[in-house]
C-alpha positions as CSV (number, residue, x, y, z in Angstrom):
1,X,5.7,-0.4,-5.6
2,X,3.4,-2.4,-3.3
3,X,6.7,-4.4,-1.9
4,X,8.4,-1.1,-1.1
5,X,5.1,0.1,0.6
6,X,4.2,-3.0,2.3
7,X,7.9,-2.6,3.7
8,X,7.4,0.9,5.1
9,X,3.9,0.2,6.8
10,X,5.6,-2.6,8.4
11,X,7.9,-0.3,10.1
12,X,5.2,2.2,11.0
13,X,3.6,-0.7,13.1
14,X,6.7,-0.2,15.4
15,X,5.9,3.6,15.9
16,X,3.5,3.3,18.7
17,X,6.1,2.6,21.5
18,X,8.8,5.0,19.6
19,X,6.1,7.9,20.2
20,X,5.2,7.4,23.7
21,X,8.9,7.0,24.1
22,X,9.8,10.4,22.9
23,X,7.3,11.9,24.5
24,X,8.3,11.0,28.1
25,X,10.0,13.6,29.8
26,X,11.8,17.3,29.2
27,X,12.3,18.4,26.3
28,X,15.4,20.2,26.1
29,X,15.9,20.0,22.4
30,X,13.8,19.2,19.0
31,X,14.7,18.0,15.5
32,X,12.5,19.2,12.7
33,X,12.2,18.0,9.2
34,X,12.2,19.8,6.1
35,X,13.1,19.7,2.6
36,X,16.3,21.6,0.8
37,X,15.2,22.9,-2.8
38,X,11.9,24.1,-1.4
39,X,11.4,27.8,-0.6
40,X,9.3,28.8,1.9
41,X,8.7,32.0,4.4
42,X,9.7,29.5,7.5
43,X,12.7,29.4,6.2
44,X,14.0,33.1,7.7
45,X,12.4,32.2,10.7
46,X,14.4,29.4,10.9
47,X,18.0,31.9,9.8
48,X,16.9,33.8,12.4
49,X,16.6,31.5,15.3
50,X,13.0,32.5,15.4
51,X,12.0,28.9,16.2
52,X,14.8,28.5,19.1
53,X,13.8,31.8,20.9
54,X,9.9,31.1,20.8
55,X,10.2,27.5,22.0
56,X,12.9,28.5,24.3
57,X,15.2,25.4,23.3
58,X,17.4,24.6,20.5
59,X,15.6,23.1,17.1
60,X,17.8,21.3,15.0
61,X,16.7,20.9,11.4
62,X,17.1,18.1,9.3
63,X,16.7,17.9,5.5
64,X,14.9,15.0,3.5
65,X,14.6,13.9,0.3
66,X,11.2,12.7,0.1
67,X,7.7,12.7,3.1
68,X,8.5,8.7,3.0
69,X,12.0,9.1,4.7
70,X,10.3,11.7,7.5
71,X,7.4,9.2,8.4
72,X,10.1,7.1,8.9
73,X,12.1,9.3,11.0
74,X,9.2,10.0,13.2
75,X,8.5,6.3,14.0
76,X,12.0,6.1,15.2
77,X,11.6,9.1,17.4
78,X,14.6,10.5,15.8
79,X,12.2,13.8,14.2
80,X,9.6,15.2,16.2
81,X,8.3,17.7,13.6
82,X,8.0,17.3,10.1
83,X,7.3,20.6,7.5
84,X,5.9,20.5,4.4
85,X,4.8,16.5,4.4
86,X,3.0,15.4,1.6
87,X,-0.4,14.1,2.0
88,X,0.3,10.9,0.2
89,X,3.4,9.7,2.1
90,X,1.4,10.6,5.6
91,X,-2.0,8.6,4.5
92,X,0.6,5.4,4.0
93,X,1.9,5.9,7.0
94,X,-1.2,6.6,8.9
95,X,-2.8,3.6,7.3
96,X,0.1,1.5,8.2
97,X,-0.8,2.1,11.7
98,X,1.8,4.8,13.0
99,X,-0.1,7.7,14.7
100,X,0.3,11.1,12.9
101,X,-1.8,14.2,13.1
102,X,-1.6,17.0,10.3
103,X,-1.5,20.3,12.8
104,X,-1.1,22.6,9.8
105,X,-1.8,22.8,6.0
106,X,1.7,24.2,4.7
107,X,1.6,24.7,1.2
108,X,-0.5,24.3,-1.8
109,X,1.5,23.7,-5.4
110,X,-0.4,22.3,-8.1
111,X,2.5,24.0,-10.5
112,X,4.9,22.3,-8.2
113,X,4.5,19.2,-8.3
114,X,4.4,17.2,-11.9
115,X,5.3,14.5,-14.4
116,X,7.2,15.6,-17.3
117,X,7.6,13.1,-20.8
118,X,10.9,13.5,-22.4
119,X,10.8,16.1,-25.3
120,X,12.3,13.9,-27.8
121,X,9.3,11.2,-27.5
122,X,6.9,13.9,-28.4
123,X,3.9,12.7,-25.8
124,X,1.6,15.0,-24.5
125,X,-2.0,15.4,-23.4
126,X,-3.1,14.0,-26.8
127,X,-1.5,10.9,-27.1
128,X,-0.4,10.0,-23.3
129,X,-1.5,6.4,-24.1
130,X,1.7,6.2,-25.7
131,X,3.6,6.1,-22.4
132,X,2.6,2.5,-21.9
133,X,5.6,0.5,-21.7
134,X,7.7,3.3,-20.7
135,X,10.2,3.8,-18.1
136,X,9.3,6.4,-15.3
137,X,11.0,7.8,-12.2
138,X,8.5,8.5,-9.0
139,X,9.3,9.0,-5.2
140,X,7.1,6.5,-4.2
141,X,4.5,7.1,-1.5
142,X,4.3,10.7,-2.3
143,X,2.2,13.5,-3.4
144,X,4.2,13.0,-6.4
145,X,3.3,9.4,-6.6
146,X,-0.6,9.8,-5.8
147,X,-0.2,12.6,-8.7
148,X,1.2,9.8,-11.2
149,X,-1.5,7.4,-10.3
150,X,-4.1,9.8,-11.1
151,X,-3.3,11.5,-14.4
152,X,-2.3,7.8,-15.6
153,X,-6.2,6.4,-14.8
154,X,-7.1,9.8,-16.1
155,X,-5.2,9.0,-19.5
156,X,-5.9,4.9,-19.4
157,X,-3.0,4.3,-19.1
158,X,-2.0,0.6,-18.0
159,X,0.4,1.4,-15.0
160,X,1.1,-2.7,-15.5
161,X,3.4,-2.0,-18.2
162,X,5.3,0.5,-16.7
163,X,8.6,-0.3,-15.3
164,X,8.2,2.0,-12.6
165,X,11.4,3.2,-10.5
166,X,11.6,4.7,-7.1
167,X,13.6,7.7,-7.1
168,X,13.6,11.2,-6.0
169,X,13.3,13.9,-8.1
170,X,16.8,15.4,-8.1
171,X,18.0,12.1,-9.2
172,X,15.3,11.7,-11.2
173,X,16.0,14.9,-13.2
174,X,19.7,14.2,-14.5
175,X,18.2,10.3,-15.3
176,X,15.8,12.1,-17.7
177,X,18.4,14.5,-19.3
178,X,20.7,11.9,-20.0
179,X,17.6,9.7,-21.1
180,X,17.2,6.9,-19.2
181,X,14.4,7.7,-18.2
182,X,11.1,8.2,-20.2
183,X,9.5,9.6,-17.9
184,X,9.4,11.4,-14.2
185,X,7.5,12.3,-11.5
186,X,8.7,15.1,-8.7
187,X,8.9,18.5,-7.1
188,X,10.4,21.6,-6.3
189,X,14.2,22.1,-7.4
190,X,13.9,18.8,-8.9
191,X,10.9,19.4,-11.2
192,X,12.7,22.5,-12.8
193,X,15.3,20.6,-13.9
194,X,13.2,18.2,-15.5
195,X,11.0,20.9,-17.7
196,X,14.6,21.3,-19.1
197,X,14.7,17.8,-20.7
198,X,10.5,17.3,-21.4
199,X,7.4,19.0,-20.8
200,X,4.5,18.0,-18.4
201,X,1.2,16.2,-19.5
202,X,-1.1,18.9,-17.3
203,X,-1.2,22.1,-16.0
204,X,-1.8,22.7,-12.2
205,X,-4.9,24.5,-12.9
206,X,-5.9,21.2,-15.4
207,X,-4.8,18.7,-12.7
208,X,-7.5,21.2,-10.3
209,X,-9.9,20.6,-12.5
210,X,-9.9,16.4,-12.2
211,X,-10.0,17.1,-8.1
212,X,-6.2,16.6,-8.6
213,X,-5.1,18.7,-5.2
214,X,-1.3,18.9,-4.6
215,X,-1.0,20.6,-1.0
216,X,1.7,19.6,1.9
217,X,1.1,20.0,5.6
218,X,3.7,20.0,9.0
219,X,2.8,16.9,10.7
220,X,3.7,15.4,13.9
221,X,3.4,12.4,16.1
222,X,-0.1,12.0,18.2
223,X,1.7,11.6,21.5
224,X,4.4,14.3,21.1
225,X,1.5,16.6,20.4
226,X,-0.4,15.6,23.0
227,X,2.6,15.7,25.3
228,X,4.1,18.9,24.2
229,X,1.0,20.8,23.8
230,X,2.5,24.5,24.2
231,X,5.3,23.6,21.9
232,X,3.6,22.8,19.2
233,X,1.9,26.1,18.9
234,X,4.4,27.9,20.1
235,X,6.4,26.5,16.4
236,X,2.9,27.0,14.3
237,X,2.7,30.4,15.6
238,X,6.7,31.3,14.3
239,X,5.3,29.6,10.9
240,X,2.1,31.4,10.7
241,X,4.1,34.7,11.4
242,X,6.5,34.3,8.7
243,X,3.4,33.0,6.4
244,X,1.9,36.4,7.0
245,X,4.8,38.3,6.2
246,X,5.4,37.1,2.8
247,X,1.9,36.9,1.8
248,X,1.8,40.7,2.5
249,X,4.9,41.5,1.2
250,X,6.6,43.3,3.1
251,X,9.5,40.5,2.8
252,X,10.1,41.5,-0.5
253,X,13.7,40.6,-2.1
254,X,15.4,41.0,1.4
255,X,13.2,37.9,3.0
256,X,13.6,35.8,-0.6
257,X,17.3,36.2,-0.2
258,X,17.6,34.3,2.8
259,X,14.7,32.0,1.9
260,X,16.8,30.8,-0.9
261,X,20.0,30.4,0.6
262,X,18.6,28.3,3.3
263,X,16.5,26.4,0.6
264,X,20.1,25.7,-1.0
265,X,18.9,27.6,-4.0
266,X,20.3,30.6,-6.4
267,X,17.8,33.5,-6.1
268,X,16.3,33.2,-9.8
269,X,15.7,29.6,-9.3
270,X,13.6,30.2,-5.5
271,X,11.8,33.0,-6.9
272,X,10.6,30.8,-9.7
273,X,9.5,28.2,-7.1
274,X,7.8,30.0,-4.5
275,X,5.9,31.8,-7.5
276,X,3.8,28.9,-7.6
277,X,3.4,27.7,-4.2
278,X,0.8,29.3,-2.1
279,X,1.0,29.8,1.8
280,X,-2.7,29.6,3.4
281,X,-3.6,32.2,6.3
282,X,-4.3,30.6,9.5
283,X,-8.1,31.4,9.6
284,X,-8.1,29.8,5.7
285,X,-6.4,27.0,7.2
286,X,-8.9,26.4,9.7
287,X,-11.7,26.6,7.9
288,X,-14.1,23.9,6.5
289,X,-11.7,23.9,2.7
290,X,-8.7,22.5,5.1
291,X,-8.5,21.7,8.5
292,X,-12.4,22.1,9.0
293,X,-13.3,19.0,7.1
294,X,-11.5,18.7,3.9
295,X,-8.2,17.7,4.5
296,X,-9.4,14.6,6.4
297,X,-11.9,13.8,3.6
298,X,-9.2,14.2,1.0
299,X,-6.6,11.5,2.7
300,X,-9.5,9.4,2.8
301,X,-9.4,9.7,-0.9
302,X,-5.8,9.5,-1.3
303,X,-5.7,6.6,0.6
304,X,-8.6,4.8,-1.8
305,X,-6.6,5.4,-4.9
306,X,-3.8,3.3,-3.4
307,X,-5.6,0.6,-2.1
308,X,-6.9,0.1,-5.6
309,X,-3.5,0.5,-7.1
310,X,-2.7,-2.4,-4.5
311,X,-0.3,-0.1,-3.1
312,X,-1.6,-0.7,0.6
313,X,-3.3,-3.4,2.1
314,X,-6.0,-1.7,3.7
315,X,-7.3,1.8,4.4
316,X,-8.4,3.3,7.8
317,X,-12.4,3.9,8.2
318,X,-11.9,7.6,8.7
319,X,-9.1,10.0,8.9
320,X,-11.2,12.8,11.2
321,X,-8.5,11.8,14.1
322,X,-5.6,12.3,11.7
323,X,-6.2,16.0,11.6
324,X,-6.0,18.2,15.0
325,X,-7.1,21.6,15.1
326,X,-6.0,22.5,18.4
327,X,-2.5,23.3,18.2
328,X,-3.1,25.8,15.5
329,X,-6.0,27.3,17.3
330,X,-4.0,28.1,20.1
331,X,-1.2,29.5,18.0
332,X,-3.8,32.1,16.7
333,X,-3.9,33.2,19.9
334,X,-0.3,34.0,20.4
């Protein structure tokens, strides 16, 4: 683990010049991140062309398979927005160096986001020591990762005599089935298929409880932001819309329909998902729970249960300028 994060803050040392880089000039185009498998209201906004006709440009979107790959794609220049970033994955990055702001909190999913223990072994809660010397499957540098280490320090158990593998999820899940894995870690479409093979060691609301928080944000380089100003609230202000119509629900099966075919999902499947994910309201987002204070407080924390897991080297004194309010202010406005 600490090799394969040592290698990708290494690279986010070279993201200073790839920012400023992609910020120069007229934009006549972006290319936003996001993940496949993971339902959310943006989603018809982005069917619709909602995001093109706001910004008044075309956005081309471009799936991932974990928040690791889209810091890296921001370093390069080759994203300029990234939705539904894990926390964990943008604290590594941060810390490495690379200059990321969190401009929205996206999601919250402690349900969505889990380990699950093969059936077979018959390890739970109770007897979670057992999964020392196991074999386990995690994305690593992720919300599932940071997850992992903190239900395993929560259990005792020594992470030393793991062997640990990096994978994602909907890799992880067929590994597990076909048992060679004892163990995973992941999310969204991924994490359903594993509950098919094993069972998790907490609850969300029990992972809550230990100050266990599981929530993604849409994240975006410092200088892009800074450059592009108007575009970035222009995009939060599509999001924030479509936020607002699901929450009410006046969506309903119509808006889930196209949520899961652009998620990649069958309709049972994305309405099982997005039943546990929960979509903040701008002025929650903004206030002292999130953006106000607590976001930048928790990646602080995040980023001292790596260190101590020798995952990173070294931590950043504060996060406050990792968090910008500004660009979702001004979208409230729109």
């Amino acid at each position: 683990m600490k090799k394969f994060l040592t290698t990708l803050l290494a690279s986010a040392a070279l993201a200073v010049s790839a920012q400023v880089a992609q910020a120069a000039g007229e934009l006549k185009e972006i290319s936003v991140a996001y993940f496949l498998e993971w339902p959310m209201p943006m989603m018809e906004s982005k069917a619709n062309g909602d995001y093109d006709k706001a910004l008044g440009m075309k956005v081309n979107w471009v799936s991932f398979e974990t928040g690791t790959a889209m810091s890296a794609a921001m370093a390069s220049g080759d994203i300029q927005i990234a939705v539904s970033q894990g926390i964990p994955p943008f604290v590594v990055a941060a810390s490495g160096g690379q200059d990321l702001q969190v401009i929205d909190v996206a999601v919250s999913y402690s349900d969505n986001d889990n380990c699950v223990v093969r059936t077979d072994l018959e390890i739970d809660k109770s007897n979670a020591k057992d999964l020392e010397g196991k074999t386990v499957a995690i994305p690593l540098g992720t919300a599932a990762h940071y997850g992992f280490l903190r239900q395993m320090d929560h259990f005792g158990v020594d992470t030393a005599t793991l062997k640990i593998v990096d994978m994602p999820p909907t890799d992880a899940a067929p590994a597990l089935a076909q048992k060679n894995l004892d163990f995973a870690c992941g999310y969204g479409g991924g994490l359903a298929r594993m509950k098919e093979s094993g069972n998790v060691l907490l609850t969300g609301a029990e992972k809550e409880e230990l100050g266990i928080l599981v929530f993604d944000v849409t994240s975006a380089p410092a200088a892009f932001i800074s450059e592009h100003p108007d575009v970035v609230a222009k995009f939060l202000s599509v999001t924030a819309k479509a936020n607002e119509k699901w929450n009410s629900g006046k969506g309903g099966d119509a808006m889930l329909e196209v949520i899961a075919k652009e998620a990649g999902m069958d309709l049972a499947a994305a309405k099982t998902a997005i039943a546990t994910m929960k979509f903040p309201s701008v002025e929650e987002q903004l206030s002292e729970k999130w953006l106000g204070g607590g976001v930048q407080t928790f990646m602080g924390g995040v980023a001292g249960v790596f260190k101590e897991a020798g995952n990173i080297n070294a931590t950043l004194d504060s996060y406050e300028t990792n968090a910008n309010k500004a660009p979702l202010m001004a979208a409230s406005k729109m």
